[in-house]
C-alpha positions as CSV (number, residue, x, y, z in Angstrom):
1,X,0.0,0.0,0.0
2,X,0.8,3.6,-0.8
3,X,2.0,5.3,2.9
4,X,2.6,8.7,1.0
5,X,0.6,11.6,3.1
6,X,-0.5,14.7,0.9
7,X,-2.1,17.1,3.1
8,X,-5.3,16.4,2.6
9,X,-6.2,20.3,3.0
10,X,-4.8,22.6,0.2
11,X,-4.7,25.8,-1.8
12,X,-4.8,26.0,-5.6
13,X,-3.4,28.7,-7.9
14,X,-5.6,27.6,-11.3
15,X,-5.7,31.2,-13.2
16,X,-4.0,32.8,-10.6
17,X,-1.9,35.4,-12.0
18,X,0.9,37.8,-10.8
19,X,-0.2,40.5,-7.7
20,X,-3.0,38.4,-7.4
21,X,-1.7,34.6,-7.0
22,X,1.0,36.5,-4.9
23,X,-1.9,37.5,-2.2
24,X,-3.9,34.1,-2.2
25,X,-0.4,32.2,-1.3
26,X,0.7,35.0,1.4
27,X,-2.6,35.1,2.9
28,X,-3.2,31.2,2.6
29,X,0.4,30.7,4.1
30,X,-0.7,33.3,7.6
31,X,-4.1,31.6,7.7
32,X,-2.9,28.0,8.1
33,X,-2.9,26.4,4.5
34,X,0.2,24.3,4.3
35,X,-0.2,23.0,0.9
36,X,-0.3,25.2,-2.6
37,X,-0.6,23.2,-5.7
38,X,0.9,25.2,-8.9
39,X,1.9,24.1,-12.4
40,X,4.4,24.5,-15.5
41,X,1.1,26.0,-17.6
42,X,-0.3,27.7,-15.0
43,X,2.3,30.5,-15.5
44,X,2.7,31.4,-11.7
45,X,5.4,29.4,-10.2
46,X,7.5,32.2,-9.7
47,X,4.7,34.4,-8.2
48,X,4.5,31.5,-5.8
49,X,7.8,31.0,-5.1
50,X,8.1,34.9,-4.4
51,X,5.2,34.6,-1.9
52,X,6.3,30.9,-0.2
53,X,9.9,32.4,0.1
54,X,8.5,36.1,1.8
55,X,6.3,34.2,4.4
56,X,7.0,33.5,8.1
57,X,6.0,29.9,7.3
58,X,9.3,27.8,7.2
59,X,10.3,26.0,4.1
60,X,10.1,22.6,5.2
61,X,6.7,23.1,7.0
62,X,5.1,24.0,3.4
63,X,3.7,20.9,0.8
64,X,4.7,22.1,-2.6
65,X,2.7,20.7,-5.5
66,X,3.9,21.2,-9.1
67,X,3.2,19.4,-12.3
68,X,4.9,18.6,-15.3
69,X,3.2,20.3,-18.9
70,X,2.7,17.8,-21.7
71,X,5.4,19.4,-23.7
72,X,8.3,18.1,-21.5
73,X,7.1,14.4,-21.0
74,X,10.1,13.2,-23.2
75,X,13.1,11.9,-21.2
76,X,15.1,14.4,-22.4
77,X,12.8,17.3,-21.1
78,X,11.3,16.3,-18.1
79,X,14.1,16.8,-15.5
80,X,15.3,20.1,-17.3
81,X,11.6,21.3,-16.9
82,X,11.5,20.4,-13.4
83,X,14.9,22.4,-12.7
84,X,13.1,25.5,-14.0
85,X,10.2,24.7,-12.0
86,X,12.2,25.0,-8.8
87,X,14.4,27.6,-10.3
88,X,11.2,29.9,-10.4
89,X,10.3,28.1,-6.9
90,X,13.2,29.3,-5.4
91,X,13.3,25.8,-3.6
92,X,15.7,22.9,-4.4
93,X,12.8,20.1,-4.4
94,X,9.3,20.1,-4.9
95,X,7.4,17.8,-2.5
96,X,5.2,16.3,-4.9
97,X,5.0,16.5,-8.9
98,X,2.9,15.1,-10.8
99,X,2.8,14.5,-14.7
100,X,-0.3,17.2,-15.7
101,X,-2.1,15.3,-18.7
102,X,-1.5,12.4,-20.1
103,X,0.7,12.5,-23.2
104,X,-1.8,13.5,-26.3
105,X,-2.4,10.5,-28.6
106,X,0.7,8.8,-26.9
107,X,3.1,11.0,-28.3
108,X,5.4,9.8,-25.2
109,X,4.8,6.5,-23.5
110,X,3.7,6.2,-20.2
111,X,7.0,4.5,-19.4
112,X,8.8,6.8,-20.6
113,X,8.0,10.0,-18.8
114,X,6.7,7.8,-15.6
115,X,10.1,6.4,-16.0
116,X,11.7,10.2,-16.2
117,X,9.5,10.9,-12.9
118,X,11.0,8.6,-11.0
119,X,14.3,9.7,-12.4
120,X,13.7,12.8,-10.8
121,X,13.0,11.7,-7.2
122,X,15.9,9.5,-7.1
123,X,18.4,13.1,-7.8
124,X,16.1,14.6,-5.1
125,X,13.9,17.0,-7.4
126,X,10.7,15.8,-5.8
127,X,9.9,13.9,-2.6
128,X,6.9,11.9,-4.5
129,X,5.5,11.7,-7.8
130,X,2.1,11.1,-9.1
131,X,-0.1,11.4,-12.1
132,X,-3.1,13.9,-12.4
133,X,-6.4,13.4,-15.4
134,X,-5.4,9.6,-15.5
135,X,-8.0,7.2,-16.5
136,X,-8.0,3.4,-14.8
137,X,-6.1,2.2,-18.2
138,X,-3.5,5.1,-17.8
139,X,-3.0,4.3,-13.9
140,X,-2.5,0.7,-14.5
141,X,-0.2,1.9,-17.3
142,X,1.4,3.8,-14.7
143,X,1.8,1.5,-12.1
144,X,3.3,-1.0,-14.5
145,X,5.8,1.4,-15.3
146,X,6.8,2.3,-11.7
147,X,5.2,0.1,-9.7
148,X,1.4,1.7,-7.4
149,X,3.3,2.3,-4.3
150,X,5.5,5.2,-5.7
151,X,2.4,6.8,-7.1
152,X,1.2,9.3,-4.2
153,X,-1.7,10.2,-5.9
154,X,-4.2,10.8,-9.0
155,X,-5.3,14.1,-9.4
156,X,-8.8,14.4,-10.9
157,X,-12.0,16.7,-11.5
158,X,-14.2,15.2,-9.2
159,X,-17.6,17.3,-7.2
160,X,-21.2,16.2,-6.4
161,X,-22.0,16.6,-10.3
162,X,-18.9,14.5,-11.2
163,X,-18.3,11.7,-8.6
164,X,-15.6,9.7,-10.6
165,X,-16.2,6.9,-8.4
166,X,-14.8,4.1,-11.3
167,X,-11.2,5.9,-11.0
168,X,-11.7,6.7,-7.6
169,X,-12.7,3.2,-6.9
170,X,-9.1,1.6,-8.9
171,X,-6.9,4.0,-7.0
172,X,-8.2,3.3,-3.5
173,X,-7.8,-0.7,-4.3
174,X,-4.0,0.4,-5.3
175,X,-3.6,2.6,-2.5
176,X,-3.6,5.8,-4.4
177,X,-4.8,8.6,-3.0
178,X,-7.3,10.6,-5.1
179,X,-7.0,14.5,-5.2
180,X,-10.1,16.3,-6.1
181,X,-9.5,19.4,-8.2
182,X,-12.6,21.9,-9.3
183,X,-14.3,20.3,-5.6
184,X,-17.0,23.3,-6.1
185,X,-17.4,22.8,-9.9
186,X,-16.2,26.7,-10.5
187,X,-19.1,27.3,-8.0
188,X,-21.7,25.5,-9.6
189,X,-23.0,23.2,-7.0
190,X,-23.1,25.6,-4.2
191,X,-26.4,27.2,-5.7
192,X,-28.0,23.2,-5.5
193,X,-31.2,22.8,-3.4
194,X,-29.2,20.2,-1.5
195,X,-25.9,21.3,-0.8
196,X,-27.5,24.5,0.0
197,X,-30.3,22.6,2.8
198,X,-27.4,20.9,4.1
199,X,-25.5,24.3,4.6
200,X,-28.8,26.0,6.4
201,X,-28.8,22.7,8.8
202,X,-25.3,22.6,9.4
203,X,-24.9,26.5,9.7
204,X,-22.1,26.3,7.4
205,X,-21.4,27.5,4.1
206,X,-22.5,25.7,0.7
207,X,-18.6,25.3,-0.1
208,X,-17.5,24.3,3.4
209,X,-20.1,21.1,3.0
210,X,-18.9,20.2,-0.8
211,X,-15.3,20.5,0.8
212,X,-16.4,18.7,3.9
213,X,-18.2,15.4,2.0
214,X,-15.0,15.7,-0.5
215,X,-12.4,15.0,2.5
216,X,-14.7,12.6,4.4
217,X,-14.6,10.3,1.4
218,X,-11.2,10.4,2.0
219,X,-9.8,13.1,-1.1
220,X,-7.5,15.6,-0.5
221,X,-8.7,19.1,-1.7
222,X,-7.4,22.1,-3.5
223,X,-10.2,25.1,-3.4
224,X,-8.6,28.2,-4.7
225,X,-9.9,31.6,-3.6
226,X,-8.8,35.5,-4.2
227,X,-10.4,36.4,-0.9
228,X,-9.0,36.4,2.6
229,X,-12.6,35.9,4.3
230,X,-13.1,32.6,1.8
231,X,-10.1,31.2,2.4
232,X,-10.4,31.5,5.6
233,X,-14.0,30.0,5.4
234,X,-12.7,27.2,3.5
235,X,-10.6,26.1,5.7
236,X,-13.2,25.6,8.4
237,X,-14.8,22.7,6.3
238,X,-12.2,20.5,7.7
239,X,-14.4,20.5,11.3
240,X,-17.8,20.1,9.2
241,X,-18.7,16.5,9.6
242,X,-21.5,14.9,7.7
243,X,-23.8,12.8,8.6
244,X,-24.6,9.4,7.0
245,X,-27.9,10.6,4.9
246,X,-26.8,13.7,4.1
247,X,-23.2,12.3,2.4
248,X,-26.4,10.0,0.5
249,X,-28.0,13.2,-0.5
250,X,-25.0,14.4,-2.1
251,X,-23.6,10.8,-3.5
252,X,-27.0,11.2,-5.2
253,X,-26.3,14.2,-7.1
254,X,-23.8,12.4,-9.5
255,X,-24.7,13.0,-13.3
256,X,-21.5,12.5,-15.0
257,X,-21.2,16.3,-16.0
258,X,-17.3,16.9,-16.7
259,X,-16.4,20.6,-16.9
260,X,-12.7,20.3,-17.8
261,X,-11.9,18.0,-20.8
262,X,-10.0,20.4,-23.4
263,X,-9.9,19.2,-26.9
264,X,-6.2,17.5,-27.8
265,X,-5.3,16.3,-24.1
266,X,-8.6,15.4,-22.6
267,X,-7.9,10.9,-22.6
268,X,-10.9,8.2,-23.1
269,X,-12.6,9.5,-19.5
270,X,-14.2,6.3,-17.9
């Protein structure tokens, strides 16, 4: 079994850009966050290596995620690419990095850049690797190429309207962990009659319950926010427990609606 621990609590930096990536990270670092999530395409790892290096928050006490961009899955890329990575970082490892999209149409095998992965945590470029929009036949791909226990997670779009439950269901019986990216579905399931009743019971937010049924299934979380107050907020979902019937209310909203499948890299979802 996998005994990699990911925070299960974290701050993401999706479209996140300059001044304003800068803030989210400061303010996320002061309020308690301990893990940010970035990429190479997201543009801002050096806005978020600027704010992780100006915070009172120690180095090693902070979970950096990172991911590798399609375009540097050949062998001969991927390590450079990281080194820039943690150049714009302004760290010498990440803590976790995981390969972004699968390679489109196979243009690099899974063993190939898995392989370079691993490459890089054995020179100390990352404490753990993973894989992130990976279907069951790319993780078993995966995990043939470097074996399920040095795979520390999947991470995947997954919310009440998109429950993934076939990948979820593989990675849990190979002791990955799942990360749930988009958890509030770029806000479109905190307006549902449910999630909102369940907020008005619990006298918590709609967001705070999507994040709090997301972490009691046993995902780690990445809610991004521009706002002190909802960062703040957000965190708070980790004391939010659910009961039985209402994480069956929410199981029940699944309908298989995927919000993030871009044309060219999106795989043969499940």
């Amino acid at each position: 079994m996998n005994t990699h621990t990911i925070p299960r609590f974290g701050l993401g930096t999706f479209r996140l850009q300059g001044q304003t990536v800068i803030d989210s990270v400061e303010n996320g670092l002061t309020l308690g966050y301990r893990l940010v999530d970035t990429a190479q395409i997201y543009g801002n790892e050096a806005e978020v290596g600027q704010a992780i290096a100006v915070s009172a928050t120690p180095r090693d006490e902070i979970f950096i995620t990172t991911k590798i961009w399609t375009e540097n899955h050949a062998r001969d890329k991927l390590i450079p690419s990281l080194k820039e990575s943690l150049r714009k970082l302004r760290t010498d490892r990440v803590d976790l990095a995981l390969i972004h999209w699968p390679s489109p149409g196979n243009a690099v095998p899974v063993d190939e850049f898995m392989g370079a992965l691993a490459e890089a945590k054995a020179q100390g470029l990352t404490r753990q690797i993973g894989v992130s929009n990976f279907t069951v036949a790319l993780m078993k791909d995966a995990i043939a190429a470097v074996g399920a226990e040095a795979i520390a997670t999947n991470q995947v779009e997954l919310h009440p309207y998109l429950q993934n439950r076939k990948v979820a269901g593989f990675a849990r019986s190979q002791g990955i962990a799942i990360t749930s990216y988009m958890t509030l579905a770029y806000g479109k399931v905190l307006a549902d009659p449910v999630i909102v009743e369940i907020a008005a019971t619990r006298k918590a937010t709609p967001a705070q319950v999507v994040l709090a049924w997301a972490m009691q299934l046993g995902y780690a979380v990445i809610p991004s926010s521009t706002k002190r107050a909802n960062l703040a907020s957000n965190l708070e979902a980790q004391r939010l427990v659910l009961g039985d019937s209402e994480m069956a209310r929410i199981a029940a909203l699944d309908r298989g609606e995927r919000l993030t499948s871009p044309a060219g890299l999106a795989p043969a979802w499940d």
